[in-house]
TORKOL-4160 file (C-alpha; in steps of 0.2 Angstrom, whole numbers, padded with zeros to 4 digits, m for minus):
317
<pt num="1" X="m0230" Y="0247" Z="0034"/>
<pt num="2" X="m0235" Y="0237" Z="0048"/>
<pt num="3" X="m0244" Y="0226" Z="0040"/>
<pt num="4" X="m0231" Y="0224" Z="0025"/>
<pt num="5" X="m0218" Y="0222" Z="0039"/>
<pt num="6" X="m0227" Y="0207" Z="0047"/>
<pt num="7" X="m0229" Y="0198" Z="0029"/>
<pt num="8" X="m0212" Y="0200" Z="0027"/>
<pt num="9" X="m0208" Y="0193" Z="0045"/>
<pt num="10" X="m0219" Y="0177" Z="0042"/>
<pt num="11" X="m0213" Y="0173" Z="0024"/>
<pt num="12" X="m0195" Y="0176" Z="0030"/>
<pt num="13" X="m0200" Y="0164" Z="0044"/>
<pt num="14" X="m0206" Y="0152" Z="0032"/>
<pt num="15" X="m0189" Y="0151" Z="0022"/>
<pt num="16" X="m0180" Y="0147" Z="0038"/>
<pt num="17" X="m0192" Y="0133" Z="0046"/>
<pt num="18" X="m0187" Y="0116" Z="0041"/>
<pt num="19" X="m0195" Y="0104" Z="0027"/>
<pt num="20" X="m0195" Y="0085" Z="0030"/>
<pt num="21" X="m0189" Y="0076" Z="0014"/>
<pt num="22" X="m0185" Y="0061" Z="0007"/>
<pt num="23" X="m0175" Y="0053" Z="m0006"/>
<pt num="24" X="m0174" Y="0036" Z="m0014"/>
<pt num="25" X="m0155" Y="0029" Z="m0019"/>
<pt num="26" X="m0152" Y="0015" Z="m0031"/>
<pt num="27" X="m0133" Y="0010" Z="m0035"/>
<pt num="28" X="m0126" Y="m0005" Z="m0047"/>
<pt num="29" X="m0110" Y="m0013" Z="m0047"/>
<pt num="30" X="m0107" Y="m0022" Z="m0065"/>
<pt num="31" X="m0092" Y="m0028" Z="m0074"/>
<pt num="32" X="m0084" Y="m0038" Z="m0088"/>
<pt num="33" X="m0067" Y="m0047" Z="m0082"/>
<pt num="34" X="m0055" Y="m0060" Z="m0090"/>
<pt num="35" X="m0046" Y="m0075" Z="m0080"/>
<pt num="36" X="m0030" Y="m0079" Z="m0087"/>
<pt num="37" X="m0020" Y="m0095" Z="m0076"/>
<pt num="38" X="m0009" Y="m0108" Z="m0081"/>
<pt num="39" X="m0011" Y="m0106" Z="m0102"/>
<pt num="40" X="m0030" Y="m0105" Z="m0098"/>
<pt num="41" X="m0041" Y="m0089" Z="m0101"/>
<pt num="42" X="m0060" Y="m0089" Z="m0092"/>
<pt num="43" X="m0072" Y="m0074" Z="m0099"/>
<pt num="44" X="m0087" Y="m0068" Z="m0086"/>
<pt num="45" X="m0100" Y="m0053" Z="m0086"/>
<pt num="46" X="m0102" Y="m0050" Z="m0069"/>
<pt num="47" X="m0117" Y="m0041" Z="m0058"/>
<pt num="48" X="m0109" Y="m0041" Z="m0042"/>
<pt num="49" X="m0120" Y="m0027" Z="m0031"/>
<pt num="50" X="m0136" Y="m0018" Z="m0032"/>
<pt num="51" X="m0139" Y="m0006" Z="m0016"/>
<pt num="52" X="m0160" Y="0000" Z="m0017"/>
<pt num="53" X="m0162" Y="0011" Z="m0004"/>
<pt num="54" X="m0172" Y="0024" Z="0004"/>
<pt num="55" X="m0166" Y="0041" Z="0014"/>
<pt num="56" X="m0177" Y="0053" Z="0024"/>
<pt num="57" X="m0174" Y="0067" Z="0034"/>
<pt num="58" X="m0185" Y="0073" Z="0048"/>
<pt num="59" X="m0178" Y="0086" Z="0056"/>
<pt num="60" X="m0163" Y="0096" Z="0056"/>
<pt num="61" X="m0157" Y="0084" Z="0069"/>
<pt num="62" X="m0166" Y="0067" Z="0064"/>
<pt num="63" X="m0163" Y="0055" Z="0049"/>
<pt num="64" X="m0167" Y="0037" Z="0044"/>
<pt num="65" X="m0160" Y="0026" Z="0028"/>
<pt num="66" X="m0163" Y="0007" Z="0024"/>
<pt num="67" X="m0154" Y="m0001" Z="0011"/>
<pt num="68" X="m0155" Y="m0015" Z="0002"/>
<pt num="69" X="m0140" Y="m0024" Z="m0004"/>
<pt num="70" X="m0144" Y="m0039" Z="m0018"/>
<pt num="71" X="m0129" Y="m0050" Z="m0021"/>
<pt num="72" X="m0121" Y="m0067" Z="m0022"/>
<pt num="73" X="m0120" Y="m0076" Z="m0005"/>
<pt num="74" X="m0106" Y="m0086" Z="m0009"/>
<pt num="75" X="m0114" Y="m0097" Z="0003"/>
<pt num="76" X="m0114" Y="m0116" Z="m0007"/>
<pt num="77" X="m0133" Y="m0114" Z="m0013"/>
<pt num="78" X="m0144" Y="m0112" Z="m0028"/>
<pt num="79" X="m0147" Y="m0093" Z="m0026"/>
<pt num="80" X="m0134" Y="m0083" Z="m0034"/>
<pt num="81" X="m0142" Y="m0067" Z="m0030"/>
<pt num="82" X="m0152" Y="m0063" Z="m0013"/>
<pt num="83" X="m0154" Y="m0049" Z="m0005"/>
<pt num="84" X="m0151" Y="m0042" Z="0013"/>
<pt num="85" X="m0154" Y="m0026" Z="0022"/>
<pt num="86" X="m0139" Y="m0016" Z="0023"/>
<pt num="87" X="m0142" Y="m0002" Z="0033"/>
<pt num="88" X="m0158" Y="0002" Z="0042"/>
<pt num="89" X="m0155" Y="0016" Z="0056"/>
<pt num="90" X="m0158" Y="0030" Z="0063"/>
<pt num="91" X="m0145" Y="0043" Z="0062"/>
<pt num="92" X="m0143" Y="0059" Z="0076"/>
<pt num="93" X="m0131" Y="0072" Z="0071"/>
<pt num="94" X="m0131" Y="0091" Z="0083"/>
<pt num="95" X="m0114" Y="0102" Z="0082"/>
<pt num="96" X="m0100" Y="0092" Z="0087"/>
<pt num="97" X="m0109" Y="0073" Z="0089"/>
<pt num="98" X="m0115" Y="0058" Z="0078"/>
<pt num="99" X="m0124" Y="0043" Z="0082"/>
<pt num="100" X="m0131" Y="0029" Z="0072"/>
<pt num="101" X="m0145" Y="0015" Z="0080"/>
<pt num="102" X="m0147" Y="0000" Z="0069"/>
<pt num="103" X="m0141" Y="m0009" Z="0056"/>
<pt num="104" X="m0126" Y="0003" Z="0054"/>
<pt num="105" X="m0111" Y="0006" Z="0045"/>
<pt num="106" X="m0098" Y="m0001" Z="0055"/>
<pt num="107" X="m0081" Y="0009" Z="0059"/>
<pt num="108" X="m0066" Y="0000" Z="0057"/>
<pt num="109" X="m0062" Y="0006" Z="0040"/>
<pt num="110" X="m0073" Y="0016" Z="0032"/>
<pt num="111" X="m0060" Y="0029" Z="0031"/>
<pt num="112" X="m0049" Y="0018" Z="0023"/>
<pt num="113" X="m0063" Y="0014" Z="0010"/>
<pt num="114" X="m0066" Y="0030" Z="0005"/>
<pt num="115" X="m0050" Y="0038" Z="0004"/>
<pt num="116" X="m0047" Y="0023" Z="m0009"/>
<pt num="117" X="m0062" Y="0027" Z="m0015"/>
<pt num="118" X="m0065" Y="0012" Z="m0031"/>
<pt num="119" X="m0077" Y="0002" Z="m0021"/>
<pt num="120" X="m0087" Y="m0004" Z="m0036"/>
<pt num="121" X="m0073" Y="m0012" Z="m0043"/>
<pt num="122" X="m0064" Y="m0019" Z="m0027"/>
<pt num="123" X="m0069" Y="m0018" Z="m0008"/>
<pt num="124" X="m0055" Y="m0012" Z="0005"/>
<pt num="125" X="m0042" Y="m0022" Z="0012"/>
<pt num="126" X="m0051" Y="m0027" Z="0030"/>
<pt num="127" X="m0066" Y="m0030" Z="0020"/>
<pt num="128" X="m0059" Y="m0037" Z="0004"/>
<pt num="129" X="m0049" Y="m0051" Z="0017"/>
<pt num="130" X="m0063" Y="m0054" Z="0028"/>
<pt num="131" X="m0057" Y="m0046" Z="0042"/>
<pt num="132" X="m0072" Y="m0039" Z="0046"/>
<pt num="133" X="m0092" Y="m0035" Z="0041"/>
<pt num="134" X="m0096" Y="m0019" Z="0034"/>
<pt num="135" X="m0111" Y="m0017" Z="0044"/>
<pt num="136" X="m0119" Y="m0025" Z="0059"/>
<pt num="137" X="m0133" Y="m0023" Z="0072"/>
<pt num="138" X="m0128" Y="m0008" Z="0087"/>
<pt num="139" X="m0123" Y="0008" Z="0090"/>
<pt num="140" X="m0110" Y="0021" Z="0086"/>
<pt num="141" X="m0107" Y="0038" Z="0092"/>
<pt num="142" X="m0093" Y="0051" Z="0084"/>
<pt num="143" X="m0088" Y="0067" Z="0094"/>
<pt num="144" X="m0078" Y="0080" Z="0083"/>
<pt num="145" X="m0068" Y="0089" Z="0095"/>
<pt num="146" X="m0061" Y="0103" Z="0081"/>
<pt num="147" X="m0055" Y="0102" Z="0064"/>
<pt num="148" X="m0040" Y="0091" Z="0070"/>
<pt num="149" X="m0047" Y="0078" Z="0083"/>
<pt num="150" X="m0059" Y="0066" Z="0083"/>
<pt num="151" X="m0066" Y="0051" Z="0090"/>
<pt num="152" X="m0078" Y="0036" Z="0089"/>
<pt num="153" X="m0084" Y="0020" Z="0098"/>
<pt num="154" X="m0095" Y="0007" Z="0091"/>
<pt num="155" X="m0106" Y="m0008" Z="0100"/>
<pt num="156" X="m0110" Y="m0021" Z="0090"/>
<pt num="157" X="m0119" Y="m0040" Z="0087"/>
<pt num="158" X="m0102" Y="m0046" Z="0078"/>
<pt num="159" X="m0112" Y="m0055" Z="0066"/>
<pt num="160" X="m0113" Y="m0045" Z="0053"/>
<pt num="161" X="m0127" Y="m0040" Z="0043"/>
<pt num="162" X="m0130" Y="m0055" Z="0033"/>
<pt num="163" X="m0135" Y="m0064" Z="0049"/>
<pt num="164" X="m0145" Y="m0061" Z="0064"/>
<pt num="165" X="m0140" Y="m0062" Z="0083"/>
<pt num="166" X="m0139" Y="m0079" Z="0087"/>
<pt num="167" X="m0126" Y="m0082" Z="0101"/>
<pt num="168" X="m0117" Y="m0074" Z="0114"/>
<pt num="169" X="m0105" Y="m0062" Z="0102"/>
<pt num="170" X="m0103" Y="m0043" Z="0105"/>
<pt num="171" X="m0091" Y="m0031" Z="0097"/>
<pt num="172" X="m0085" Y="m0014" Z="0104"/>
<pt num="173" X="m0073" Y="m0002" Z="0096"/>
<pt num="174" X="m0064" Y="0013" Z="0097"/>
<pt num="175" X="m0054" Y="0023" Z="0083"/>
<pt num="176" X="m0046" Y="0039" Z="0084"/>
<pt num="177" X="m0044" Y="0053" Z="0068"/>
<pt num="178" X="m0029" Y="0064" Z="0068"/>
<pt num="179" X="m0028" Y="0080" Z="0053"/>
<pt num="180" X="m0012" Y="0087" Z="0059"/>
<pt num="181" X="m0012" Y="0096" Z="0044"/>
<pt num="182" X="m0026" Y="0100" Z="0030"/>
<pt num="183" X="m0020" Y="0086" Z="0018"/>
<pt num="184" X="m0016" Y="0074" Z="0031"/>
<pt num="185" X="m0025" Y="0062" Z="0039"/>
<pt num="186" X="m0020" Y="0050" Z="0052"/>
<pt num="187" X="m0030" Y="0036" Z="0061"/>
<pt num="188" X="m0028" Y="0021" Z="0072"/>
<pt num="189" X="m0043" Y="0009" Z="0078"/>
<pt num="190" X="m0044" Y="m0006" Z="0092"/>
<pt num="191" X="m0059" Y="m0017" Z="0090"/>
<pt num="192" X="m0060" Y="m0034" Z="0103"/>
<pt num="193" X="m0075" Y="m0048" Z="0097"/>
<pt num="194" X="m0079" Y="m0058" Z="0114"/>
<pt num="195" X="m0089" Y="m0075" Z="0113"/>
<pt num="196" X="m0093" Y="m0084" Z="0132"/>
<pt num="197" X="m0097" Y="m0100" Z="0126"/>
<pt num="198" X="m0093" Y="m0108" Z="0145"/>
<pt num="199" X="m0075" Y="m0101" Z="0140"/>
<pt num="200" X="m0071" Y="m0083" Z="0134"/>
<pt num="201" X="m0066" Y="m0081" Z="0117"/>
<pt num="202" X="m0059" Y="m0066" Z="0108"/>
<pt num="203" X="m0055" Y="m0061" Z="0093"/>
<pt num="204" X="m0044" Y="m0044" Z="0094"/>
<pt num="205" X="m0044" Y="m0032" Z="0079"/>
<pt num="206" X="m0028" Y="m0017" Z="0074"/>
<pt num="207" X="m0030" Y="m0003" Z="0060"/>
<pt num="208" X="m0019" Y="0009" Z="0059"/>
<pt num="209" X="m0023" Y="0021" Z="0044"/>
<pt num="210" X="m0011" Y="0037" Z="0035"/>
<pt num="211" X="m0018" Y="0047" Z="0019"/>
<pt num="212" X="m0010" Y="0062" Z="0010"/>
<pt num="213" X="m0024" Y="0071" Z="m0003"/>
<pt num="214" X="m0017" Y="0085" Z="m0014"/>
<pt num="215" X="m0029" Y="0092" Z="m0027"/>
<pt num="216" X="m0022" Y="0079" Z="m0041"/>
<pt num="217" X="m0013" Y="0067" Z="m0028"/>
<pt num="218" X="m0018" Y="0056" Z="m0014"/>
<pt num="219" X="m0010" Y="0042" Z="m0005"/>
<pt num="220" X="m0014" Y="0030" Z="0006"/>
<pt num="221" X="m0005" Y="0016" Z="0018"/>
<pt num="222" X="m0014" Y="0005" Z="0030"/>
<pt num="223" X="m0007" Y="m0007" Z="0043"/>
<pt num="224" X="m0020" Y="m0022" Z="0048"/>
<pt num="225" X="m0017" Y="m0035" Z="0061"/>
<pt num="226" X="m0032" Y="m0047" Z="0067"/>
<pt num="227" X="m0026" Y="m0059" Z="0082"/>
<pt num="228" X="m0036" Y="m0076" Z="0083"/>
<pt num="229" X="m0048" Y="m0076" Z="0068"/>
<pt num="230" X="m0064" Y="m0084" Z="0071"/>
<pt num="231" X="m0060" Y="m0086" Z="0089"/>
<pt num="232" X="m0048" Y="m0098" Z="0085"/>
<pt num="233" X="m0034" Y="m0097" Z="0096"/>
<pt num="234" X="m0016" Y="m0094" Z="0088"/>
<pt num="235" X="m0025" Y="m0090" Z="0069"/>
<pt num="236" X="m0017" Y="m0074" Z="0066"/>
<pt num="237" X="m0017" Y="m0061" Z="0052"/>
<pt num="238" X="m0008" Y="m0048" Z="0046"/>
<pt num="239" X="m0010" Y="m0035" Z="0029"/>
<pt num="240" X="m0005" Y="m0022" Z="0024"/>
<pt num="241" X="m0012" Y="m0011" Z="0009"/>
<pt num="242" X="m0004" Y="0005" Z="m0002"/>
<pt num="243" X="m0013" Y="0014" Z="m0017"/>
<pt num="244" X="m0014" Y="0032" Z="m0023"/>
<pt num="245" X="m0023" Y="0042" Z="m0037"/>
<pt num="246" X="m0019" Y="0055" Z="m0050"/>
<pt num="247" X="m0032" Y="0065" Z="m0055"/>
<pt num="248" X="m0030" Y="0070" Z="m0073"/>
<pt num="249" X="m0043" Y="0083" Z="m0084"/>
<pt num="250" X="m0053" Y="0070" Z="m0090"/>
<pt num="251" X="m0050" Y="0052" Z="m0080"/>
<pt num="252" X="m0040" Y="0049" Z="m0063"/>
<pt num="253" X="m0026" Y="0034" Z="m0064"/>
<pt num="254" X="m0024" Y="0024" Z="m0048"/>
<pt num="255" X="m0014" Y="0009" Z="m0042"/>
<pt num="256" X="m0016" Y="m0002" Z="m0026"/>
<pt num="257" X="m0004" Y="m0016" Z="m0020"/>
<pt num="258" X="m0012" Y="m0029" Z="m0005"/>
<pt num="259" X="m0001" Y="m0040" Z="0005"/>
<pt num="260" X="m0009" Y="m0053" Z="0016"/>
<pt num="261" X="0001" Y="m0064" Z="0029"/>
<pt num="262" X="m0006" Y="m0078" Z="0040"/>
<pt num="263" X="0003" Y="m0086" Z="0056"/>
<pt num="264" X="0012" Y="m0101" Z="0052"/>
<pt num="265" X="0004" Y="m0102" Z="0034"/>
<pt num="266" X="m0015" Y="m0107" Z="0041"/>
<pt num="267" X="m0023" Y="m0097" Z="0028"/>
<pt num="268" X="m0009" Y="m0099" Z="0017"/>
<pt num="269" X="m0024" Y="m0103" Z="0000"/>
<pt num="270" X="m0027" Y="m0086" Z="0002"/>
<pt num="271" X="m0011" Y="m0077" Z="0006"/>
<pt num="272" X="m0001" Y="m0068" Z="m0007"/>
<pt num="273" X="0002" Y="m0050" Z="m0015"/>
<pt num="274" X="m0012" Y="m0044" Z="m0026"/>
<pt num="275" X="m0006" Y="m0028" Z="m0037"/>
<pt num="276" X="m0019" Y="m0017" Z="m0046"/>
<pt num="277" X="m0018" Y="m0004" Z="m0059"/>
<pt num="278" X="m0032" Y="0004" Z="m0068"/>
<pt num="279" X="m0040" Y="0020" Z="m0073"/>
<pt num="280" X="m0056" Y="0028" Z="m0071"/>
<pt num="281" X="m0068" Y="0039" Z="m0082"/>
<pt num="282" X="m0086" Y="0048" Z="m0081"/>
<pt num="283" X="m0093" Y="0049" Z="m0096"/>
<pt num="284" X="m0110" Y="0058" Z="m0088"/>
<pt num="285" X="m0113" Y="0062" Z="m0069"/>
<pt num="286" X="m0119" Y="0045" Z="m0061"/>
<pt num="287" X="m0108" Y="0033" Z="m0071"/>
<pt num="288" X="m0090" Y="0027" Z="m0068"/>
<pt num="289" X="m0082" Y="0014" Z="m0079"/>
<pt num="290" X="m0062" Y="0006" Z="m0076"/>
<pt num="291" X="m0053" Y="m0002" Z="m0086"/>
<pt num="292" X="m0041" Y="m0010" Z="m0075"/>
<pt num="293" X="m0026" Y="m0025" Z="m0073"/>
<pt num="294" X="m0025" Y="m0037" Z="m0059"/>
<pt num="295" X="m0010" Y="m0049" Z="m0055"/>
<pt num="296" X="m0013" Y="m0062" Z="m0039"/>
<pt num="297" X="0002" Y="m0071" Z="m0033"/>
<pt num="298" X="m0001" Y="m0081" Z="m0020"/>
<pt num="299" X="0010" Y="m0090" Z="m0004"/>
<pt num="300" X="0007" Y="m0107" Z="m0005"/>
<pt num="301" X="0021" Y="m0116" Z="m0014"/>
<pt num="302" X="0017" Y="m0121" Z="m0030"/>
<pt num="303" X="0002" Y="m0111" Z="m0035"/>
<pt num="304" X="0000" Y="m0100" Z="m0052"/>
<pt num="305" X="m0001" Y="m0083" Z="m0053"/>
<pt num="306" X="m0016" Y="m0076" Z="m0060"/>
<pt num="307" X="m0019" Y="m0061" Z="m0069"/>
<pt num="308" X="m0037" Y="m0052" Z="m0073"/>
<pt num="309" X="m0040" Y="m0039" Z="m0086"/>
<pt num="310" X="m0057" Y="m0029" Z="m0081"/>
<pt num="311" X="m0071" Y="m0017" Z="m0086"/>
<pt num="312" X="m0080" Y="m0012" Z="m0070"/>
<pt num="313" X="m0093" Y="m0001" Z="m0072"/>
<pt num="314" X="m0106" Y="0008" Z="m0057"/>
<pt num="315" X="m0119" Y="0019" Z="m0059"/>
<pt num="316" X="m0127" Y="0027" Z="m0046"/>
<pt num="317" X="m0145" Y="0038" Z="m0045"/>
């Protein structure tokens, strides 16, 4: 009996003890969109992202991820798709606290971009308008104080991670999470980007965040303001973004409505309304495609409406 007791003891102990593994992740953005401005119609198949990435965990405590993202630069030269590390950090979670080393995710709205939730086929307002990166070199650190509170701060290079440190720039944040109630979610963010260059320079950041989540419903309404864009004394911005979900048995139909502002018409080429309305289907587990409409009206004076007609597709294993 003793020595069945012991065996028992040690394969129970074995069960318990902790396993180091690993996983790779790859994720593809696709779609197939139509133009339509001024009597014209354009046609265009689209790769717009592909994430290649790697996730390992060491201990209960410890994990690591790099991530590739492979995209169009948008930057003026012959390479239409190049590739940049995304994420590569170190993350350390135990009971209440989080905190990221690296090449992180940044903060000011990934809350936002997950409660819209449609990435693959557009990117979040702050993200979408350039009001920020998605990720960047530096720290964050989250404390969960109960179900209801928690908070976060976030030092960063205020580069982004398409570029490396190269000057002076540092970026520190500092958001706040409400859930009053269990559907609820409530969340305001302050973010200031400093620059000395002989003179100090700053760049000052407001999100405020609310979302509603039944099981079939969600809505979602943020208010964005971004004082002195680019360091740029007086270049002011201000957004705001509303789009919900309705889930039904076999698809979810969403709808989103963006409206961007700029002080005194500065960025007035891209100001305007942009409406979306789409659905979404998963025909097996890793793939989403949506069908969806877009209409773009812009602010400055004389300038056509546009309206898009896409097929966006992701798939993700």
């Amino acid at each position: 009996m003793a020595v069945i007791g012991l065996n028992m003891a040690g394969t129970a102990q074995e069960k318990t003890s902790f396993k180091a593994s690993g996983k790779p992740t790859f994720k593809i953005f696709s779609n197939y969109h139509s133009t339509i401005t001024d009597g014209k119609t354009y046609n265009q198949f689209e790769l717009t992202r592909a994430y290649l990435g790697y996730q390992h965990q060491f201990s209960e405590n410890w994990s690591g991820k790099l991530i590739f993202d492979v995209g169009n630069p948008k930057d003026g030269g012959g390479l239409e798709m190049t590739a940049y590390v995304k994420n590569a950090l170190l993350s350390y979670k135990k009971d209440a606290w989080t905190v990221n080393f690296g090449m992180i995710s940044t903060t000011s709205f990934k809350t936002q971009e997950k409660f819209w939730g449609y990435r693959y086929l557009l990117k979040s307002f702050q993200d979408e308008y350039k009001f920020g990166a998605s990720a960047d070199l530096g720290i964050s650190a989250a404390y969960k104080f109960n179900d209801k509170l928690s908070a976060d701060l976030i030092l960063i290079n205020g580069e982004g991670y398409k570029k490396l440190e190269q000057d002076s720039i540092f970026t520190i944040g500092a958001g706040i999470t409400l859930r009053p109630l269990e559907q609820l979610a409530l969340r305001g963010y302050f973010e200031t980007t400093t620059k000395d260059e002989g003179a100090i320079k700053r760049q000052n950041s407001l999100a405020l965040f609310a979302g509603y989540q039944l099981k079939k419903l969600s809505i979602g309404a943020e208010f964005n303001k971004q004082f002195n864009h680019g360091m740029e004394e007086g270049l002011d911005m201000t957004g705001y973004s509303f789009y919900s979900t309705l889930k039904l048995k076999a698809s979810k139909l969403f709808a989103r409505f963006d409206m961007l502002e700029s002080e005194n018409d500065w960025n007035a080429a891209k100001d305007g309304n942009l409406f979306v309305l789409g659905a979404e289907f998963n025909p097996v587990k890793g793939i989403k495609i949506s069908p969806n409409y877009r209409n773009f009206s812009p602010s400055a004076t004389g300038s056509a409406k546009v309206d898009y007609i896409y097929v966006n597709c992701e798939i993700k294993f």
